[in-house]
C-alpha positions in Angstrom: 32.8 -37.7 16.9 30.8 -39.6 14.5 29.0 -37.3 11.4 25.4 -37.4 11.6 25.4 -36.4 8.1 25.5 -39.4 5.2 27.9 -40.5 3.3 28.7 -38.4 0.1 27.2 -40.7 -1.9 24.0 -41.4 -0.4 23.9 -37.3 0.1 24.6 -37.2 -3.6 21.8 -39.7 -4.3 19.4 -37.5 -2.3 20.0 -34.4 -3.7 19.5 -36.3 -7.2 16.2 -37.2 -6.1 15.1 -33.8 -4.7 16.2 -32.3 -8.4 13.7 -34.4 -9.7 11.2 -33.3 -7.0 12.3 -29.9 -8.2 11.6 -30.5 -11.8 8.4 -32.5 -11.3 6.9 -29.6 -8.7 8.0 -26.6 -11.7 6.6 -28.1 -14.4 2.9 -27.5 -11.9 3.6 -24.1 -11.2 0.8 -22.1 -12.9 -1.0 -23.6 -9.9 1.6 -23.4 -7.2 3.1 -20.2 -6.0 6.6 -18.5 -5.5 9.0 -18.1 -3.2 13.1 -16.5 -2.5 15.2 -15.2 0.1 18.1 -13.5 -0.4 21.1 -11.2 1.2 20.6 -8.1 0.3 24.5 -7.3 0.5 25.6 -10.2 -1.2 23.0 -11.5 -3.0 23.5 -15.0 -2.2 19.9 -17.1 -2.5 19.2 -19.3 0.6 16.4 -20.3 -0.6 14.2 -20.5 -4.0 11.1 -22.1 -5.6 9.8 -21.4 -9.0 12.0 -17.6 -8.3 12.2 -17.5 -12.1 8.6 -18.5 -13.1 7.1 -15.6 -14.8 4.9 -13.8 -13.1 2.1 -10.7 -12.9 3.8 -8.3 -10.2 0.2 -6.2 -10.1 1.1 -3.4 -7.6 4.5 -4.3 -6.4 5.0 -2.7 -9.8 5.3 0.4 -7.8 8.8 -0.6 -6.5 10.1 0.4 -10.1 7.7 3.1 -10.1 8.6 5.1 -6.8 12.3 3.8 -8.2 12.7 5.9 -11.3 10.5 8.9 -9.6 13.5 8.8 -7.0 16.2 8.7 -9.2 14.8 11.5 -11.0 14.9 13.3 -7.8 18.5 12.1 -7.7 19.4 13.5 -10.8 17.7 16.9 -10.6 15.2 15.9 -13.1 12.0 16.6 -10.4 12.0 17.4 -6.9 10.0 16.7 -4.2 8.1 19.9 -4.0 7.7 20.0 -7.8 3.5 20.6 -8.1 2.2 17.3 -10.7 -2.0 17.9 -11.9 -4.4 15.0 -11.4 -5.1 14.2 -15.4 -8.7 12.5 -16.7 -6.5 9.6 -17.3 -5.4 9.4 -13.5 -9.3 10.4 -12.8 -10.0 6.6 -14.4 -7.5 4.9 -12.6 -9.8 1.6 -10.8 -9.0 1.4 -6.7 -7.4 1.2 -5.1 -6.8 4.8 -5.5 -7.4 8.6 -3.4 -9.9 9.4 -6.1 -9.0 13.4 -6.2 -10.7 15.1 -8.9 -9.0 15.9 -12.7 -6.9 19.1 -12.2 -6.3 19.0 -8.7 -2.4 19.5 -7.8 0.0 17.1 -5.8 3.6 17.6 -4.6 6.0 14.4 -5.7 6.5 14.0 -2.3 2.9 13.4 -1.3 2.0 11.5 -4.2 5.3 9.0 -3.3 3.6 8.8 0.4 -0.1 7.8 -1.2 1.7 5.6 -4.1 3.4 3.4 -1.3 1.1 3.1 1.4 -2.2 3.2 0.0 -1.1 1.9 -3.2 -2.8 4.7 -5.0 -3.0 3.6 -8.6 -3.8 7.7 -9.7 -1.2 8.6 -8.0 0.9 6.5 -9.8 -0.2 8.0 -13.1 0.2 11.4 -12.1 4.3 10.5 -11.2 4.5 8.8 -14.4 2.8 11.6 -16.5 4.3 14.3 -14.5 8.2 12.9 -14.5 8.2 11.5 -18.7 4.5 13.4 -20.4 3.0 10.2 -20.3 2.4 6.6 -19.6 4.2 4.9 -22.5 6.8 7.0 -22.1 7.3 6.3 -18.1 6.9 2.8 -19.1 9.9 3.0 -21.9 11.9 4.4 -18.6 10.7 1.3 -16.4 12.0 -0.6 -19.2 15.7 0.9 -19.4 15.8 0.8 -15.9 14.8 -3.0 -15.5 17.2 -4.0 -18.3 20.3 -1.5 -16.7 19.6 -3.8 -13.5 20.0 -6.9 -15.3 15.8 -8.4 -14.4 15.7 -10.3 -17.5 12.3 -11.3 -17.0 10.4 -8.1 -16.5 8.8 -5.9 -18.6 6.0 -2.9 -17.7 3.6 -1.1 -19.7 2.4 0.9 -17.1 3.0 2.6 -13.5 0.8 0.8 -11.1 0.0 -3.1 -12.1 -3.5 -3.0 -13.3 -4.1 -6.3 -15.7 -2.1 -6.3 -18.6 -0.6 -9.1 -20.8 2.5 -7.2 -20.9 3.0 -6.6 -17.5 5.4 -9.4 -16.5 8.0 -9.9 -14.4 9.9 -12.8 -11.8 10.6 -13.5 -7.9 14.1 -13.2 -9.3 13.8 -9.9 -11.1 11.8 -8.7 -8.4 15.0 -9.3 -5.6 17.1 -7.8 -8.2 14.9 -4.8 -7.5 15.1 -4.2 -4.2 18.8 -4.8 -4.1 18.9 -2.2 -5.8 16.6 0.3 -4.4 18.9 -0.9 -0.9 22.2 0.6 -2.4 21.2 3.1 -4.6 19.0 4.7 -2.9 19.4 4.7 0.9 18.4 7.9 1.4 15.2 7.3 0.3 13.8 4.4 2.4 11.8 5.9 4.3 9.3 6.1 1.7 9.7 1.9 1.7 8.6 1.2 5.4 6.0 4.3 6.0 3.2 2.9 8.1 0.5 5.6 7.6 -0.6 8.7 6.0 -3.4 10.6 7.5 -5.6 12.8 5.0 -8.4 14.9 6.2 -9.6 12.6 9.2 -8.5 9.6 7.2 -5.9 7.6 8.4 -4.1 5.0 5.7 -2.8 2.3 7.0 0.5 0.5 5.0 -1.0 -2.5 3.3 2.5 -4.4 3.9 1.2 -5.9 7.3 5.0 -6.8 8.2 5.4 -2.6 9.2 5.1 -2.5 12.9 4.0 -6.0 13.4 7.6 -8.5 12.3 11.0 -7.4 14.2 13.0 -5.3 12.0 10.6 -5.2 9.1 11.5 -2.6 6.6 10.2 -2.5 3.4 8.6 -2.4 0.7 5.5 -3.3 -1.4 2.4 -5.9 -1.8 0.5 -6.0 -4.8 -2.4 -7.9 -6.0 -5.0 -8.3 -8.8 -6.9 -12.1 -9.4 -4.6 -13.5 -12.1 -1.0 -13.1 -9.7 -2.7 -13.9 -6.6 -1.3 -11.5 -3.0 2.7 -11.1 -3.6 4.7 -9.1 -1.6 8.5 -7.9 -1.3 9.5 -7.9 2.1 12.6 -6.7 3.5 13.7 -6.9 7.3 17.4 -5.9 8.9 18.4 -7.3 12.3 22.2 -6.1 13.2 24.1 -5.8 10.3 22.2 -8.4 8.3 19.4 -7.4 6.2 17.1 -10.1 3.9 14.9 -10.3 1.2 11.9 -12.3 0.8 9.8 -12.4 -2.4 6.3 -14.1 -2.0 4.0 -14.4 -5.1 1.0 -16.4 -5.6 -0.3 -16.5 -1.9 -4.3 -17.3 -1.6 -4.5 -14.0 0.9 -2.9 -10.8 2.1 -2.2 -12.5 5.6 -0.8 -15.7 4.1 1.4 -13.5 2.5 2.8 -11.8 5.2 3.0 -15.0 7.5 5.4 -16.7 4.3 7.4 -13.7 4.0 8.0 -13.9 8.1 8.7 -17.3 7.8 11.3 -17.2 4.8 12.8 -14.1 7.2 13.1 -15.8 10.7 14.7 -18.7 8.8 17.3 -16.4 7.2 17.9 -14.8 10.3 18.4 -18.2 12.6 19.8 -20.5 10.4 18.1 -23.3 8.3 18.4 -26.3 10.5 16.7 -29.3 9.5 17.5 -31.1 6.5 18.4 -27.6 4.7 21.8 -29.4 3.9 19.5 -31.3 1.5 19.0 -28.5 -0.8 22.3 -27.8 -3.1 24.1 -24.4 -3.1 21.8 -22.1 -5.2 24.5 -19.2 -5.7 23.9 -15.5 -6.5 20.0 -14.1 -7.4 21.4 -13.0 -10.9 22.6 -16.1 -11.4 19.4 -17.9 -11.1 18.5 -19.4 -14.6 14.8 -18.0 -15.8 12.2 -20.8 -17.6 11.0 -20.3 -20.7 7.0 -20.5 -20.0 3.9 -18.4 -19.9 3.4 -16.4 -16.8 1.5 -17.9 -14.2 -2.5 -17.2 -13.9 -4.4 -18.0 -10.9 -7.6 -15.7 -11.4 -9.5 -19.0 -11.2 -7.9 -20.4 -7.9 -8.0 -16.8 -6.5 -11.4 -15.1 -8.0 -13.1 -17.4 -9.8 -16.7 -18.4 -8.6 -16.5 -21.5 -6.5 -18.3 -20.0 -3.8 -15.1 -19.6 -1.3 -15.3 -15.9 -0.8 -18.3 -13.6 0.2 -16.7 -11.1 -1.5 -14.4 -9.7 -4.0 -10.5 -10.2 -2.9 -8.4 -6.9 -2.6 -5.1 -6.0 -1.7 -5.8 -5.2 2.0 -7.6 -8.7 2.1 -5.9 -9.6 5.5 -8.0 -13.1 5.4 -7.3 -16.6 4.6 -9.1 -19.9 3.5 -9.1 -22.5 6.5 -7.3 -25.5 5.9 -5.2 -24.5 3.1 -1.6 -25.9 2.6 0.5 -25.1 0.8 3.6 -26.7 1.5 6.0 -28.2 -1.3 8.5 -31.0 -1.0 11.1 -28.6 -1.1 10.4 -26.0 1.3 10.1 -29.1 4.2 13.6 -30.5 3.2 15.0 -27.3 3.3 13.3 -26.6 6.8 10.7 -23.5 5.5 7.0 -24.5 6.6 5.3 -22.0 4.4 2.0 -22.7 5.4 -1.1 -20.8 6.5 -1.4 -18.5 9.3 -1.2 -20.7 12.9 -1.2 -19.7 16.2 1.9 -19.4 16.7 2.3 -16.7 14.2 5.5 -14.6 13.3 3.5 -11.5 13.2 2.8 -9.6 17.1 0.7 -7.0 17.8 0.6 -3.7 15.5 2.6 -1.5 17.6 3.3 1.5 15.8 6.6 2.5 15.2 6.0 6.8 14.1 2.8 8.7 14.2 0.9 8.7 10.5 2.6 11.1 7.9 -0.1 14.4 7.0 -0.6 14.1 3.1 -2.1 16.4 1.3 -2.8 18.9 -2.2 -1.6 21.7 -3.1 2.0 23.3 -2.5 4.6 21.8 -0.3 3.3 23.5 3.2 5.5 24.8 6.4 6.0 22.1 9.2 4.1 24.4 11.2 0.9 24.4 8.8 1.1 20.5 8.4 0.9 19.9 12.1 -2.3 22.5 12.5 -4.1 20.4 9.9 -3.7 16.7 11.7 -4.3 18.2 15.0 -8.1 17.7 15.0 -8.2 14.3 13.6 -7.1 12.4 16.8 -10.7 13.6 18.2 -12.3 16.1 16.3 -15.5 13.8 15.2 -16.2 13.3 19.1 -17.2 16.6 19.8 -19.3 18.2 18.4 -20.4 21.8 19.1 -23.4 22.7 21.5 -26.2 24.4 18.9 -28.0 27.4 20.9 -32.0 28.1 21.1 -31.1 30.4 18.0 -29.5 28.0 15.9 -31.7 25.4 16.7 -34.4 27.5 15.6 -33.4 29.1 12.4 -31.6 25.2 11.2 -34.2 23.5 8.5 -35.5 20.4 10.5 -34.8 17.7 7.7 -31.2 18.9 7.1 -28.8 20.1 9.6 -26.8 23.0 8.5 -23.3 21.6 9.1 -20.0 21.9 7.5 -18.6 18.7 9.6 -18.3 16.3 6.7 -14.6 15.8 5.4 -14.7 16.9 1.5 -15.3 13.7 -1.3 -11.6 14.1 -2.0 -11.0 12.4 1.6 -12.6 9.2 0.1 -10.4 6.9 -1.7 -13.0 6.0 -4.2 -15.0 8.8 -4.5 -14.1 9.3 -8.4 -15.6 6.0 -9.0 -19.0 8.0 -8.8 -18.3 11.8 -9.3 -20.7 13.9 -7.2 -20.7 17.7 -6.4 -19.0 18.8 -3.9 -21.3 21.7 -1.9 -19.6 24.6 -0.9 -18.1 24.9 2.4 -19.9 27.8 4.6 -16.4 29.6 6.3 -16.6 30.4 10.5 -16.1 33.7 11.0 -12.6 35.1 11.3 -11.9 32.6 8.0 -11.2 28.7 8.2 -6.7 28.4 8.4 -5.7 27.6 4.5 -3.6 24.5 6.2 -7.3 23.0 7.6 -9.2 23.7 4.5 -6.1 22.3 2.3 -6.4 18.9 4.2 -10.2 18.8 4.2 -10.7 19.7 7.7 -12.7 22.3 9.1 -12.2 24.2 12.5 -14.6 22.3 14.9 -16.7 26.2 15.3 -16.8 26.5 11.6 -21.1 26.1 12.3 -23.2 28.8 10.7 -26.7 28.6 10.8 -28.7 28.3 7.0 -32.1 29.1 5.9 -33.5 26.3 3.8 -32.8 28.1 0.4 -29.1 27.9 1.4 -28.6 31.4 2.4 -27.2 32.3 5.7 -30.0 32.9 8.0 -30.5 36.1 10.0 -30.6 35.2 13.8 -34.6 34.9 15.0 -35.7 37.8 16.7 -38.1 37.1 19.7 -42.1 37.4 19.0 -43.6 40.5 20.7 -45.8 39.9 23.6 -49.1 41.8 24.7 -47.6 43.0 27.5 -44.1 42.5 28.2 -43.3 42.1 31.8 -39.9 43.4 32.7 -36.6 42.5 34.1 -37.4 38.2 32.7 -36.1 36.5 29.5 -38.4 35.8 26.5 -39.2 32.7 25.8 -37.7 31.6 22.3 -40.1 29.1 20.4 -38.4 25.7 18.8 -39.2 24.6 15.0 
């Protein structure tokens, strides 16, 4: 049977010509974006484009983060329960963030849950200042641990990827990472594919939009800030086969997740097309980094040109119509990273587990945790029926009610510190596990006078001649 494939020397010439391609499309990528797939097992690339152009990781900084925080645990340096203090310097942390209050108290394990789903940046000060006294000290840590792994690239001067000149790393480095939170850590990976906390009545969703919605998804982190664009690690296992896909630069947090899915499925089936076009690319570590200034796209991404209504974010799930973003190289090698199409990767959200409780304070009993998410699935829809007497003794421009869940439950409620009024307890005394979590039994109304005091229930107005054996009538303010 005759080859389809050409001769070795035409293939030779081709493969000459798609180097220069290569060459010719790197030497434009402060404009383009990034992209690599790789075995997690063996590390071999199948498939790379600018993977060793410097770039800002912005939050999937927290990979290295919740990394050294685990190894600690490893080690017997920390635990899980251990209690860490919300510091001033957590306090001024910009979103996204939970936006507790300076000298409120968080277990590591719940501050790991909010660092990797809501992509708290507090919480990621609070690990670092809890685990090493500080941030320049958590970032020397980052350091020793980026150069132990080999990510040549990278460097960190904090724990959560807010805009610094310093804070630099690679597609490449970033692979290198997540290999290695695959083998030395597999205990742990849960924390990587969580897809939502619930605190108070809030629930978090995972801002990695792979969870629950891409086969076999499994980890780990998106990031963004204007100057990196959305990037994402995303890892997914089908069988005994699980990949790697680094995406940095994308114009949105969909387009993000619909690259990573198609860099995946192609791993997974086999590249097909004219993949045999591209030349073997070997091992991730082997990958050679270039010598340039990190890529900056806050104009493309943030600047004001009148293409957004508002300010991106990491949750951004949008897209720009008609944007392409194909490169010579991914259609030769068969990978149509493009926008989002109809035919996407990504199905229906279909949750895989119920959203973990987080929440302050000391680690609680299973028991307790489960009493303070059971009112949030439908709490807020009933309300409790006031009688005449409450009616009548409640001030008419302000409802006395305790209903509201506490300005801790907002993310960004220490963006604007406000007081927080005191909560009036039912009688018989709110459960500590409700109160802890922000929730408040659905009887916990008590009637208030307008000067804030509890009220004394309204007695009924004498008449001038009561008639017996019928009700008195009680007047409504």
């Amino acid at each position: 049977m005759t080859s389809l494939l050409p001769s070795p020397t035409i293939r030779a010439l081709i493969l000459a010509v798609v180097a220069g391609v290569a060459c010719t499309f790197g030497a434009t990528a402060a404009s383009a974006e990034a992209a690599l797939l790789v075995e997690a097992d063996s590390g071999r690339v199948l498939y790379a484009e600018n993977a060793t152009h410097p770039w800002y990781p912005a939050s999937v900084t927290k990979i290295m983060t919740s990394f050294v925080i685990l190894k600690a645990i490893k080690e017997g340096r920390i635990s899980f329960d251990t209690l860490l203090t919300v510091s001033d310097n957590a306090v001024a942390q910009q979103p996204s963030k939970m936006g507790f209050k300076a000298g409120i108290q968080v277990t590591v394990d719940n501050a790991l849950k909010m660092l990797m789903v809501k992509s708290a940046n507090d919480m990621a000060v609070v690990l670092a200042e809890g685990l090493s006294g500080s941030i320049e000290n958590f970032a020397n840590e980052m350091n020793a641990t980026a150069q132990r792994l080999g990510m040549t690239q990278t460097s960190y001067v904090n724990p959560n990827g807010l805009p610094a000149d310093g804070q630099i790393t690679s597609a490449r480095d970033l692979a290198i990472l997540a290999r290695a939170v695959i083998r030395e850590l597999p205990e742990y990976q849960i924390y990587y594919h969580i897809s939502a906390i619930q605190f108070g009545k809030r629930v978090m969703r995972n801002y990695n939009t792979l969870i629950d919605r891409y086969p076999g998804a499994d980890g780990m982190k998106t990031g963004f800030i204007c100057a990196s664009g959305f990037n994402l690690v995303a890892t997914a296992s089908r069988g005994n086969r699980r990949l790697i896909a680094v995406v940095l630069g994308a114009r949105s947090g969909m387009q993000r997740a619909e690259k990573a899915a198609q860099l995946l499925e192609r791993g997974f089936t086999g590249g097909g097309g004219l993949s045999w076009l591209m030349p073997t690319l070997g091992t991730v570590d082997s990958l050679q980094p270039m010598d340039v200034g990190p890529a900056n796209l806050k104009d493309q991404i943030c600047g004001g040109n009148g293409r957004r209504k508002r300010a991106p974010s990491d949750n951004d799930e949008g897209g720009h119509a008609g944007e392409e973003s194909n490169s010579p190289l991914a259609l030769m090698a068969g990978f149509q990273l493009g926008p989002p199409t109809q035919g996407s990767l990504l199905g229906p959200l279909t949750p895989s587990m119920a959203p973990m409780v987080v929440y302050t304070g000391p680690t609680r009993a299973h028991a307790a945790i489960e009493l303070a998410s059971a009112p949030a699935s439908g709490e807020h829809k009933k309300k409790p029926r006031k009688s005449a007497t409450q009616t009548a003794t409640a001030p008419a421009d302000k409802p006395a009610t305790t209903d509201k869940p506490a300005a801790a439950d907002k993310p960004d409620a220490a963006d604007k510190p406000r007081a927080t009024k005191p909560r009036v307890a039912p009688k018989g005394g709110a459960s500590n596990a409700n109160m802890g979590a922000g929730i408040l039994p659905s009887n916990s109304f008590q009637p208030t006078s307008a000067d804030g005091q509890a009220a004394p229930a309204a007695k009924p107005k004498p008449k001038a001649k009561p008639k017996p054996k019928q009700p008195v009538a009680v007047q409504q303010q």
